[in-house]
MIDOSE-1310 file (N, C-alpha, C; in nm, 2 decimals, decimal comma, always signed):
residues 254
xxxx	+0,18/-0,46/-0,29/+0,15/-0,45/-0,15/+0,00/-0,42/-0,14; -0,09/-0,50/-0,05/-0,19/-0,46/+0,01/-0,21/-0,47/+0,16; -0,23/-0,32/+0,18/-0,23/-0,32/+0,29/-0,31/-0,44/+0,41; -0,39/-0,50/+0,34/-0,50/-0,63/+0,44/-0,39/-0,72/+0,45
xxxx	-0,25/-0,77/+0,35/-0,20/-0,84/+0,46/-0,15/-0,83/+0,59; -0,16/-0,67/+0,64/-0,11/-0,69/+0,82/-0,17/-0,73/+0,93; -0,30/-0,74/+0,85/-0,42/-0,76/+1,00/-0,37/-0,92/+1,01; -0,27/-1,00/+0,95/-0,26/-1,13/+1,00/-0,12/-1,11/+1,01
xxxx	-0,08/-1,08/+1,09/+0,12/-1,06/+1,10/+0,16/-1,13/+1,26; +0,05/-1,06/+1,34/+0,07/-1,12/+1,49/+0,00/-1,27/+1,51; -0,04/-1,34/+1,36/-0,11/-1,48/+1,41/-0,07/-1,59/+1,27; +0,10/-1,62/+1,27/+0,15/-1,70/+1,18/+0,11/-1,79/+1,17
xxxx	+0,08/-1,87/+1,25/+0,03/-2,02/+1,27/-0,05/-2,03/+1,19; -0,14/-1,92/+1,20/-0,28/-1,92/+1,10/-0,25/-1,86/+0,97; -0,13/-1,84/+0,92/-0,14/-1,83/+0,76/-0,19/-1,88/+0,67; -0,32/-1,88/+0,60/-0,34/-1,92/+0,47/-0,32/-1,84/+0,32
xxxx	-0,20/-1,90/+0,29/-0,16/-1,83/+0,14/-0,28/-1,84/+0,09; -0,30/-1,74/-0,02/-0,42/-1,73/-0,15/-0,33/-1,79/-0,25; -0,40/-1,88/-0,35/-0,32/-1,92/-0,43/-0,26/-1,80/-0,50; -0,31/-1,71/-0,50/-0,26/-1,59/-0,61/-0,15/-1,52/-0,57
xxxx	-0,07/-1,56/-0,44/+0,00/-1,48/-0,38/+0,10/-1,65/-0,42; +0,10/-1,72/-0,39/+0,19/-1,86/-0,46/+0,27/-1,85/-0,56; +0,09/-1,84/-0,64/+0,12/-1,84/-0,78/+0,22/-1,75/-0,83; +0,17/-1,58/-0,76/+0,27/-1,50/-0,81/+0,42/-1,52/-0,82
xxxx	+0,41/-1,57/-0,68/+0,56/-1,56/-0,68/+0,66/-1,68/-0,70; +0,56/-1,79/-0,83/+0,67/-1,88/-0,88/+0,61/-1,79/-1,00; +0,54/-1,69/-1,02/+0,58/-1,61/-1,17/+0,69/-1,52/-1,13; +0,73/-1,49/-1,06/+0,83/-1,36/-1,04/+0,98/-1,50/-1,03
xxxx	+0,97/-1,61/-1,01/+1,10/-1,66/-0,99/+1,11/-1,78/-1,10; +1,01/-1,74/-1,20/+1,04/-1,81/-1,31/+1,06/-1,73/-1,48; +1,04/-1,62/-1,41/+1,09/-1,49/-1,50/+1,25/-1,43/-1,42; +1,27/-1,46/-1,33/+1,35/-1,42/-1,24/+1,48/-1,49/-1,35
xxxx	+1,44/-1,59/-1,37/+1,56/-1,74/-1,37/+1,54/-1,72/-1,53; +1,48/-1,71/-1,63/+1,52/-1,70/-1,79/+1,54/-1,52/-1,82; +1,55/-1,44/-1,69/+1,57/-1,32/-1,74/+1,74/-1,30/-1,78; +1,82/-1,39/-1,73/+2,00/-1,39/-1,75/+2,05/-1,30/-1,68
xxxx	+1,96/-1,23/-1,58/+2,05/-1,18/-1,47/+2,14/-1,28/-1,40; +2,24/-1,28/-1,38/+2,32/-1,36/-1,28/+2,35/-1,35/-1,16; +2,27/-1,44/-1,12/+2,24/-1,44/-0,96/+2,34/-1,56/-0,92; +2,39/-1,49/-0,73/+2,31/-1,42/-0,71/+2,40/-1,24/-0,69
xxxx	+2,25/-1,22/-0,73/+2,31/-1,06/-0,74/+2,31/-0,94/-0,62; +2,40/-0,84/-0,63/+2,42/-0,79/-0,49/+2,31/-0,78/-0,41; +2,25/-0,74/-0,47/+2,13/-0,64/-0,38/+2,00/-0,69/-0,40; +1,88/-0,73/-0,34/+1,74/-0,69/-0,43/+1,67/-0,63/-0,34
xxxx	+1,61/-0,49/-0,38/+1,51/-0,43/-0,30/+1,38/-0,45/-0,35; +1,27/-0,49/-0,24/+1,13/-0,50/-0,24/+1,04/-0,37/-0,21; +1,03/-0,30/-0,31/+0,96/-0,19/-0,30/+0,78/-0,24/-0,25; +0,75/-0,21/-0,15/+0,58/-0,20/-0,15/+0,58/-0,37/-0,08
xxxx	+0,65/-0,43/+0,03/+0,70/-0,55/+0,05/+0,58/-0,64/+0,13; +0,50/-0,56/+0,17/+0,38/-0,62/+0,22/+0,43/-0,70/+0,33; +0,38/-0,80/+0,37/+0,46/-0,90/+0,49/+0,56/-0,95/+0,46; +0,62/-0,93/+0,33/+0,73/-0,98/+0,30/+0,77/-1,12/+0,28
xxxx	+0,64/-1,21/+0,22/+0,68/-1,30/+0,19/+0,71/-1,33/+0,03; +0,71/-1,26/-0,06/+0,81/-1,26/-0,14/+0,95/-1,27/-0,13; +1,00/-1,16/-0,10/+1,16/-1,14/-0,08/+1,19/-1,25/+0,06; +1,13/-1,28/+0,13/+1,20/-1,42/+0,19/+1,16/-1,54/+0,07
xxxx	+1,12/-1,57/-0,02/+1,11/-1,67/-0,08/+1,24/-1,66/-0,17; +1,29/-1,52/-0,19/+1,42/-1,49/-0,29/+1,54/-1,56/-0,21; +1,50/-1,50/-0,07/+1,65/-1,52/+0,00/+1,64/-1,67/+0,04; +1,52/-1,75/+0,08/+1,52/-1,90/+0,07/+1,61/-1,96/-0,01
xxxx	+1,62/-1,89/-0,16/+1,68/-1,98/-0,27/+1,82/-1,84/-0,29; +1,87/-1,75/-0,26/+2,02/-1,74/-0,28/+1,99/-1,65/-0,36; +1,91/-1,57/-0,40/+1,89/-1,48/-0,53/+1,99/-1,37/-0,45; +2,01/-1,30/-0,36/+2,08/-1,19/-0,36/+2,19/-1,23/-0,23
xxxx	+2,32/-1,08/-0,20/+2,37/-1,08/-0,13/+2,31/-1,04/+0,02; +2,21/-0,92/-0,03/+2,17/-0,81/+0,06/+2,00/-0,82/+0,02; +1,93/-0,79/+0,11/+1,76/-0,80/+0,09/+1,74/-0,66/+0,19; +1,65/-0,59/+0,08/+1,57/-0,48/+0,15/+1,42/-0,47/+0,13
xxxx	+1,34/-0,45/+0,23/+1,15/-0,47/+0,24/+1,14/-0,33/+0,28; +1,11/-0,25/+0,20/+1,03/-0,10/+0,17/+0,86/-0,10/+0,20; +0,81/-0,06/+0,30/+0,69/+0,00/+0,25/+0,63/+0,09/+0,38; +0,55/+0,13/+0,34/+0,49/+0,27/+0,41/+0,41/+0,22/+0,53
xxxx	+0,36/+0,11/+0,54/+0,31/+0,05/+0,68/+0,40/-0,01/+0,77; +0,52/-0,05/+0,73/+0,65/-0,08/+0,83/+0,64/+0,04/+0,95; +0,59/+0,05/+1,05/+0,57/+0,14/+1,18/+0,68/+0,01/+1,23; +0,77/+0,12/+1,39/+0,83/-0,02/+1,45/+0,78/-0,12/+1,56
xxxx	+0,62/-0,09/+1,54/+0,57/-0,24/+1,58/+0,57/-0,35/+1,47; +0,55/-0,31/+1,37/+0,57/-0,35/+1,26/+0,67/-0,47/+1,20; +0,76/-0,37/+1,16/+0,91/-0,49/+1,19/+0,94/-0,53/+1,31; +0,93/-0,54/+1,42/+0,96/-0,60/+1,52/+0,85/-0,75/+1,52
xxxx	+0,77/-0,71/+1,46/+0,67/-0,84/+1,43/+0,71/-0,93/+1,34; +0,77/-0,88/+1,24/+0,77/-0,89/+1,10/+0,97/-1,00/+1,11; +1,01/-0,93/+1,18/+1,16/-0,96/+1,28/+1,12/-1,11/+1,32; +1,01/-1,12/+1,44/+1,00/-1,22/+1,46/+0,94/-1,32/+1,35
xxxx	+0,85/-1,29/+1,32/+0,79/-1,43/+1,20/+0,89/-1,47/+1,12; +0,97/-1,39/+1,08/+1,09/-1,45/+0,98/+1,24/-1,49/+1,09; +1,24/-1,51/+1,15/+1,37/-1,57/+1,26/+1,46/-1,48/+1,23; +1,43/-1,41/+1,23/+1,50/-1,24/+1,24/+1,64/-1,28/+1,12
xxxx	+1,58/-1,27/+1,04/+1,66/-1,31/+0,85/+1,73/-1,18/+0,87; +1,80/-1,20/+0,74/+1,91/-1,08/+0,71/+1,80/-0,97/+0,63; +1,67/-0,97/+0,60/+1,60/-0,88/+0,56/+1,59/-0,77/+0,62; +1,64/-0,64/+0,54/+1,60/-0,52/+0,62/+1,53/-0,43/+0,62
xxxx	+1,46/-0,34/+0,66/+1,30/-0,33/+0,67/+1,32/-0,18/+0,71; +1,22/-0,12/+0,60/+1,23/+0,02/+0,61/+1,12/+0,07/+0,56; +1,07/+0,20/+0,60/+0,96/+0,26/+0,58/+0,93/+0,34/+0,47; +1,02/+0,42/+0,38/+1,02/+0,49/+0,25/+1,13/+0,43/+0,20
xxxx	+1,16/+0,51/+0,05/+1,24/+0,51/-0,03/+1,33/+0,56/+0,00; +1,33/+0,68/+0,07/+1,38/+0,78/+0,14/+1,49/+0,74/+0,21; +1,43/+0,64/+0,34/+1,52/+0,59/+0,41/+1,60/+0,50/+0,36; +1,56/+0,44/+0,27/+1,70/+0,38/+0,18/+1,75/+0,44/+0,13
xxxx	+1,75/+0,55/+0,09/+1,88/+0,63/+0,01/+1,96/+0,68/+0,07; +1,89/+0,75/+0,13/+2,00/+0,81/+0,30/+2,08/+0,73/+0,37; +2,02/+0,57/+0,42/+2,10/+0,51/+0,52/+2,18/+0,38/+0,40; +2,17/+0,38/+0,29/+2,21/+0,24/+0,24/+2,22/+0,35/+0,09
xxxx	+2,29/+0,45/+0,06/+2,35/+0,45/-0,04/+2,48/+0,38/-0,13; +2,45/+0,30/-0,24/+2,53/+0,23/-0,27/+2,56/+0,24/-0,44; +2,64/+0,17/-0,47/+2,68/+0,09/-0,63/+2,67/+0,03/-0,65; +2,62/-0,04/-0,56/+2,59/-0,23/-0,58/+2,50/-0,24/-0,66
xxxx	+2,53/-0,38/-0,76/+2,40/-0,41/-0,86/+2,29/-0,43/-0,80; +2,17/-0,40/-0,82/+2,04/-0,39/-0,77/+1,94/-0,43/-0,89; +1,86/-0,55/-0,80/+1,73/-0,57/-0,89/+1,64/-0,53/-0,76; +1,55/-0,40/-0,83/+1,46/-0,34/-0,77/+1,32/-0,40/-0,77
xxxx	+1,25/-0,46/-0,68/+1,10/-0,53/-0,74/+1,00/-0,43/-0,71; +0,92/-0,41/-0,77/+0,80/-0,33/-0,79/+0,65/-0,38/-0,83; +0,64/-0,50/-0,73/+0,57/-0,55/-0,80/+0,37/-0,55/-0,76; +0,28/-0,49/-0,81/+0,18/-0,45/-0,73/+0,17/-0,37/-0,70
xxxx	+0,25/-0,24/-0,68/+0,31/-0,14/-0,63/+0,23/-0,01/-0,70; +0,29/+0,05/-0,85/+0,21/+0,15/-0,90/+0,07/+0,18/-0,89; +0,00/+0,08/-0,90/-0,15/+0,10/-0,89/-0,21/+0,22/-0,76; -0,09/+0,15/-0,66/-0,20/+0,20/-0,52/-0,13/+0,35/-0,51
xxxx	-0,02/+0,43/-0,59/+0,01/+0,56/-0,61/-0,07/+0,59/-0,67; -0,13/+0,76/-0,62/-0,16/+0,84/-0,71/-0,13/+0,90/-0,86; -0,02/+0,92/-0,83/+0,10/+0,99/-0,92/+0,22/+0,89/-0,89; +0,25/+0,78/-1,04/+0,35/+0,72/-1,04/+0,51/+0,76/-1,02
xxxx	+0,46/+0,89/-1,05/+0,64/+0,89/-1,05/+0,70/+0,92/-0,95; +0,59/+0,98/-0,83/+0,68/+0,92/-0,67/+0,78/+0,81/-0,65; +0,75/+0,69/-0,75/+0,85/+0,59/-0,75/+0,87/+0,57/-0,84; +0,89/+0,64/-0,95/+0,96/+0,62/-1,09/+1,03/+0,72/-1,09
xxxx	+1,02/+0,81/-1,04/+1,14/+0,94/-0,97/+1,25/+0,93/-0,92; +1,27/+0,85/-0,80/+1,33/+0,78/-0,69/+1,43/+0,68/-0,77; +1,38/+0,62/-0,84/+1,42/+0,47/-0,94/+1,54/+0,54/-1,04; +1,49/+0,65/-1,13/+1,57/+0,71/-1,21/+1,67/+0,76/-1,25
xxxx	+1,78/+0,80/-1,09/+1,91/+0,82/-1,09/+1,97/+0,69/-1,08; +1,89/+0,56/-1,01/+1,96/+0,48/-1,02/+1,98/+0,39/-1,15; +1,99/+0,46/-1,25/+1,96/+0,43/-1,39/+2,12/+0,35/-1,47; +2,23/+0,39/-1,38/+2,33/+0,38/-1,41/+2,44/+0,34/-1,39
xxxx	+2,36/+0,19/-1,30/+2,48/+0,11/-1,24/+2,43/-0,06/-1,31; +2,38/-0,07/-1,42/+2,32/-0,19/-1,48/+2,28/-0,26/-1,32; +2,17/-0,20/-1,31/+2,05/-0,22/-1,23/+1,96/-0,32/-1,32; +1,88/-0,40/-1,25/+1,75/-0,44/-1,32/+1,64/-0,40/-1,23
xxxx	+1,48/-0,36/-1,28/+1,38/-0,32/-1,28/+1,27/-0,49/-1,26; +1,17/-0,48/-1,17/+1,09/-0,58/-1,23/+0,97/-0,50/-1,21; +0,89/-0,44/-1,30/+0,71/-0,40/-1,27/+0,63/-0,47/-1,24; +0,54/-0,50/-1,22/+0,41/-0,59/-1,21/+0,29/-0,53/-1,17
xxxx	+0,19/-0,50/-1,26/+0,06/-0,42/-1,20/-0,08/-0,51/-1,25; -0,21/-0,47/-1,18/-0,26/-0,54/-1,22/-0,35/-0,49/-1,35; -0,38/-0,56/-1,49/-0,40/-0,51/-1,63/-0,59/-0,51/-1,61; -0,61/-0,40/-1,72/-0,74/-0,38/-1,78/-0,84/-0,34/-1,72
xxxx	-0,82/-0,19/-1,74/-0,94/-0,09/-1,70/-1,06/-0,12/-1,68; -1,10/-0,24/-1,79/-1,20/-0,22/-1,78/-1,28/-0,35/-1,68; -1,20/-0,40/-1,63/-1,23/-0,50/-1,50/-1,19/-0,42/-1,39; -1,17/-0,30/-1,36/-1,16/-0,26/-1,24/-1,32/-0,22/-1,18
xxxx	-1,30/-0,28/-1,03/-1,43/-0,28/-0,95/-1,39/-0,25/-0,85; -1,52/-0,28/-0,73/-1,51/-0,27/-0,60/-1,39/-0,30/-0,55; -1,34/-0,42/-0,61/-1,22/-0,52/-0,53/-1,11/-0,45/-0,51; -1,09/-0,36/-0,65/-1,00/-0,31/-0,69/-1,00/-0,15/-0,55
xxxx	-1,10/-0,12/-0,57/-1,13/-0,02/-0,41/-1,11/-0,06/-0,32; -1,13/-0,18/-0,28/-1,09/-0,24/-0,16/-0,96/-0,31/-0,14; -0,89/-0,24/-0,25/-0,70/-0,31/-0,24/-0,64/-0,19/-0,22; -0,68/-0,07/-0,28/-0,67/+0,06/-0,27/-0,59/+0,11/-0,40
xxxx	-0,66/+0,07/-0,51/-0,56/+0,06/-0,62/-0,66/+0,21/-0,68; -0,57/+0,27/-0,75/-0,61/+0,38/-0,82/-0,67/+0,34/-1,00; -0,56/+0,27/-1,02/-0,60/+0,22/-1,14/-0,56/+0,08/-1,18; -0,57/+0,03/-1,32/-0,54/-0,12/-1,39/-0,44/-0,05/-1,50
xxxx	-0,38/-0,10/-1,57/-0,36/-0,10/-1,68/-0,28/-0,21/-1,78; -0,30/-0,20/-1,97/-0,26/-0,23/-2,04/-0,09/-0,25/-2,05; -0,06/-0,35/-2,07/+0,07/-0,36/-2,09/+0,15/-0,30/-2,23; +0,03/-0,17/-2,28/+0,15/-0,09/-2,39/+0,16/+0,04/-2,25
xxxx	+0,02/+0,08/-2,23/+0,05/+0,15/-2,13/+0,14/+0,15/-1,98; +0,19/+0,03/-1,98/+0,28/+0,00/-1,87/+0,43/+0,04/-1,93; +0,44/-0,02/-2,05/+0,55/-0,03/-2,13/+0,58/+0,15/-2,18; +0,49/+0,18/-2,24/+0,50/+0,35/-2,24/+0,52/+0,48/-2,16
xxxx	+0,46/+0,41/-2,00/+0,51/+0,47/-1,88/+0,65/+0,50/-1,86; +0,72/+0,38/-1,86/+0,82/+0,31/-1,82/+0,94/+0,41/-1,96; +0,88/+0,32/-2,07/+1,00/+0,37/-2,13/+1,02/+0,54/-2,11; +0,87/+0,65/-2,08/+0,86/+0,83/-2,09/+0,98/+0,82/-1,98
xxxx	+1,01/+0,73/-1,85/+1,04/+0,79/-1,75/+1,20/+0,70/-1,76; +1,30/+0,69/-1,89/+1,41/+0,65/-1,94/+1,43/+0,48/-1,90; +1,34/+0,44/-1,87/+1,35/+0,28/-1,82/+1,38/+0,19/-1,96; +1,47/+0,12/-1,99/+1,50/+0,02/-2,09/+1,43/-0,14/-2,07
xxxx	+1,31/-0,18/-2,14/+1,29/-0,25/-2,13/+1,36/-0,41/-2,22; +1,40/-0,47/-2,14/+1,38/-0,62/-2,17/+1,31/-0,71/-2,21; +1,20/-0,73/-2,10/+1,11/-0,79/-2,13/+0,96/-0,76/-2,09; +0,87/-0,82/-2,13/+0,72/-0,78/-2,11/+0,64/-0,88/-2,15
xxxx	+0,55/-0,87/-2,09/+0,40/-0,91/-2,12/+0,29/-0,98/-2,03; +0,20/-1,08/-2,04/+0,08/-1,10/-1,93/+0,11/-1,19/-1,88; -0,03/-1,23/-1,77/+0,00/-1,36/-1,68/-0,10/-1,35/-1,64; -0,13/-1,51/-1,52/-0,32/-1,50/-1,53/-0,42/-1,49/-1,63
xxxx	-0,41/-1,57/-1,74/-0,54/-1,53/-1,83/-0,66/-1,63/-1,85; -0,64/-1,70/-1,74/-0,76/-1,77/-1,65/-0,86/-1,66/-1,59; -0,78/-1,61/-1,51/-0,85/-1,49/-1,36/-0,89/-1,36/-1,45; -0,84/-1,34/-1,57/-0,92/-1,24/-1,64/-1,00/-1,31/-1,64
xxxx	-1,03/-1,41/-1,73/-1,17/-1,48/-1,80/-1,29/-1,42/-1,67; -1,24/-1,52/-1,56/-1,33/-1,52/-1,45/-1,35/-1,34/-1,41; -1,24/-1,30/-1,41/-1,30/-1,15/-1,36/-1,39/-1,05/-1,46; -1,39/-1,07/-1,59/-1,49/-1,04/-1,70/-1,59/-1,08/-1,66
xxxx	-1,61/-1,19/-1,63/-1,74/-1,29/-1,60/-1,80/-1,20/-1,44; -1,72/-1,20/-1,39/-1,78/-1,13/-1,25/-1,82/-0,99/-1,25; -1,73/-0,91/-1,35/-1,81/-0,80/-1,44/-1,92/-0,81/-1,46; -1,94/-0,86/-1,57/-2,07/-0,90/-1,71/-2,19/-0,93/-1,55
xxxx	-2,16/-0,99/-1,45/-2,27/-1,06/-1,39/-2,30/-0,97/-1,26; -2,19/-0,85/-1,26/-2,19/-0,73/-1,13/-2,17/-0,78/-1,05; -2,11/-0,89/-0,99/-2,03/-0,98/-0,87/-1,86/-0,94/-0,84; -1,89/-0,86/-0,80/-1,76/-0,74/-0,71/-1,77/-0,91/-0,56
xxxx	-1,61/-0,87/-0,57/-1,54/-0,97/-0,46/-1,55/-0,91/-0,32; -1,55/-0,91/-0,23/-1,54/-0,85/-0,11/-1,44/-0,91/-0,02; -1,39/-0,99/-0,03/-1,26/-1,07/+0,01/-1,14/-1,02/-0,04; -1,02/-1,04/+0,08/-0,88/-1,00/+0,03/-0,82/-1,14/+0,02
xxxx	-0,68/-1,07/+0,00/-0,57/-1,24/+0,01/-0,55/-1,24/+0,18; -0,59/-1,18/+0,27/-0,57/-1,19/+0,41/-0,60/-1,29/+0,47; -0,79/-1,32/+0,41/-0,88/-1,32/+0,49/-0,90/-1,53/+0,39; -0,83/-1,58/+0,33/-0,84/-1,73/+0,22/-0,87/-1,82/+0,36
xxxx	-0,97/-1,82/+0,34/-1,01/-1,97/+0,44/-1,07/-2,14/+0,37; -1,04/-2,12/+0,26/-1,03/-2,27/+0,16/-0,97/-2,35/+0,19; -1,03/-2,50/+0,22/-0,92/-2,59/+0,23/-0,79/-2,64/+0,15; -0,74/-2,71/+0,16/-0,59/-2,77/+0,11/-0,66/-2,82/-0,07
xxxx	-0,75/-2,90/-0,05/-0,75/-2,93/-0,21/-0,83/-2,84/-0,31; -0,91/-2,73/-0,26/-0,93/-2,62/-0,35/-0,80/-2,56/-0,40; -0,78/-2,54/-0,29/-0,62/-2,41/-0,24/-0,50/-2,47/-0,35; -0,47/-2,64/-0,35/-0,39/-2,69/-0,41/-0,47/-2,67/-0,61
xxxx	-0,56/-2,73/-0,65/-0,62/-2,72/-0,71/-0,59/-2,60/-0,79; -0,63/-2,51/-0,73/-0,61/-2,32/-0,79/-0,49/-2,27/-0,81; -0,42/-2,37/-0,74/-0,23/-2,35/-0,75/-0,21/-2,41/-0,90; -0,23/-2,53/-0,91/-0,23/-2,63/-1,06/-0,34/-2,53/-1,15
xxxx	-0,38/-2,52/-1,18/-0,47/-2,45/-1,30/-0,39/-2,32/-1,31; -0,37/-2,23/-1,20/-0,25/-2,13/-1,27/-0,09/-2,13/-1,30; -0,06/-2,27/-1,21/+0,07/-2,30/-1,32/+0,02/-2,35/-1,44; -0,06/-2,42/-1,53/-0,08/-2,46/-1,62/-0,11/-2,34/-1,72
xxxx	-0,19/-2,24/-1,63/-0,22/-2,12/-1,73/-0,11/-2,08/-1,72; +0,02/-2,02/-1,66/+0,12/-1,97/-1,69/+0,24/-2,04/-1,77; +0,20/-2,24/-1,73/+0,31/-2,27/-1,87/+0,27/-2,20/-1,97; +0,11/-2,22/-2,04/+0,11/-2,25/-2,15/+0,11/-2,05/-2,22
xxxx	+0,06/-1,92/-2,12/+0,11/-1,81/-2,19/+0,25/-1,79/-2,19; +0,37/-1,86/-2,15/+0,51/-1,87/-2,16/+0,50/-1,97/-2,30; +0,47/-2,07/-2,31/+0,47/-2,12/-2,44/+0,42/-2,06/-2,57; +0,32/-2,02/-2,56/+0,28/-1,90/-2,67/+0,38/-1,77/-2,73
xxxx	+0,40/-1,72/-2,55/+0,50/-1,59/-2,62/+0,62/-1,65/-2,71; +0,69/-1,77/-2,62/+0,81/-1,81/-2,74/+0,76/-1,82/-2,88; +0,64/-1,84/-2,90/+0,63/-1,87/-3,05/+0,56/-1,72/-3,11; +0,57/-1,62/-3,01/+0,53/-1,47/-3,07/+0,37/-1,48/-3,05
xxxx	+0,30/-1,57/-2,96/+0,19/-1,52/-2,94/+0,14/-1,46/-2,81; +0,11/-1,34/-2,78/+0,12/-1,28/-2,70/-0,06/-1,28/-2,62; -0,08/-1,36/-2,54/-0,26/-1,37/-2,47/-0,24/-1,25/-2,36; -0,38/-1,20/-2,34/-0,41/-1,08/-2,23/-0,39/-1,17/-2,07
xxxx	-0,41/-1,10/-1,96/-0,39/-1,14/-1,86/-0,43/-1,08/-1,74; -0,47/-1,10/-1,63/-0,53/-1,02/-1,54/-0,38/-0,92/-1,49; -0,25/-0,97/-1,55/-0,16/-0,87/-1,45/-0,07/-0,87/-1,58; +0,04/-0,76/-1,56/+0,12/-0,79/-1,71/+0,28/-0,71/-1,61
xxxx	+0,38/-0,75/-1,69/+0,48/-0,70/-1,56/+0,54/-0,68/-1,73; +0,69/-0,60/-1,69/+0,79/-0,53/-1,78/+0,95/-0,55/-1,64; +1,04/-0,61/-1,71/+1,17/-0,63/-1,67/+1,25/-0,53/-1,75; +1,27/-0,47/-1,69/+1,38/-0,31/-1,75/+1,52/-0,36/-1,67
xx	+1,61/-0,25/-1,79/+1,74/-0,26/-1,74/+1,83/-0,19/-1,77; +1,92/-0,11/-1,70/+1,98/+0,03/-1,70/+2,16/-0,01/-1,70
């Protein structure tokens, strides 16, 4: 979740996806699909749901029975906006964790998405707290944060992210706080290259994914170069080679 997607919520017409926001989310539904969850499955909650075009791309394609959009800027002007841009879908829209425990306590299988999410906590275990009782109904987990300290910049201030990190350090979090992992590792290892480079040359981004005013054949372009970088670190890991990546996620399961 970053918060800069709401300044565009009241002007759909004018949507311009960032490729990285695309991109992501045929990485989240192509890990989705070789993870052997069997969808579709009861529940999926979107922790940190941002405008929520993620979890409507889930419920586009059938992934759950039930869809829930968590995050802390849902006010009820908010989802009433958020109501209209999606033709008022079965997505249901809530402000903490909180209020989902209270009003939608359940046993239903749940894949919980968390994806982008830790960084902009202080203290992770506000949501690895929350997560932890539900340890016990063969739940699945999906993490996704953005990797390597040592590329964090201005940009990274201006998403409101606290930190980056390493995918043992994601993996180490996760398992201190009883999470069983599955699966792991990177993605994007194009957008490192480039954001090393923007390091090394002190070229801090000042742009969000809000604000993409690129035409159609950059925009298309940038889409093809990170599927190609994402086949080919999916082809490596099957052969045990594991490349770095601007983001690294962990699929847990309880």
């Amino acid at each position: 979740m970053d918060i800069s997607e709401f300044s565009r919520l009241d002007n759909k017409s004018n949507y311009n996806r960032h490729p990285w926001e695309t991109s992501r989310k045929n990485v989240l539904h192509t890990f989705l699909k070789k993870s052997g969850i069997e969808f579709p499955i009861e529940r999926i909650v979107d922790i940190g749901s941002g405008d929520s075009y993620v979890i409507h791309t889930l419920l586009e394609k059938d992934f759950a029975n039930e869809y829930f959009a968590i995050d802390t800027a849902y006010t009820p002007e908010v989802i009433s906006q958020l109501k209209t841009n999606n033709n008022n879908s079965k997505v249901n829209y809530l402000q903490s964790l909180k209020d989902y425990e209270d009003n939608f306590p359940t046993d239903k299988r749940t894949l919980f998405l968390c994806m982008d999410v830790l960084e902009h906590v202080e203290d992770e275990k506000i949501i690895l707290d929350f997560l932890k009782p539900k340890l016990t109904n063969q739940n699945y987990y999906f993490f996704a944060v953005p990797a390597f300290q040592s590329v964090f910049s201005s940009h990274d201030v201006l998403l409101g992210h606290y930190r980056r990190y390493t995918l043992n350090q994601l993996n180490n979090l996760l398992l201190s706080n009883q999470f069983n992992i599955v699966d792991k590792g990177y993605y994007f290892t194009i957008l490192l290259l480039f954001r090393k480079i923007d390091k090394l040359l002190k070229k801090d981004k000042e742009a969000s994914i809000d604000n993409w005013e690129e035409g159609k054949f950059k925009t298309t372009l940038i889409n093809t170069i990170l599927t190609i970088d994402f086949k080919i670190s999916i082809f490596l890991k099957k052969i045990g080679i594991t490349i770095p990546g601007l983001s690294c996620y962990c699929l847990c399961k309880k």
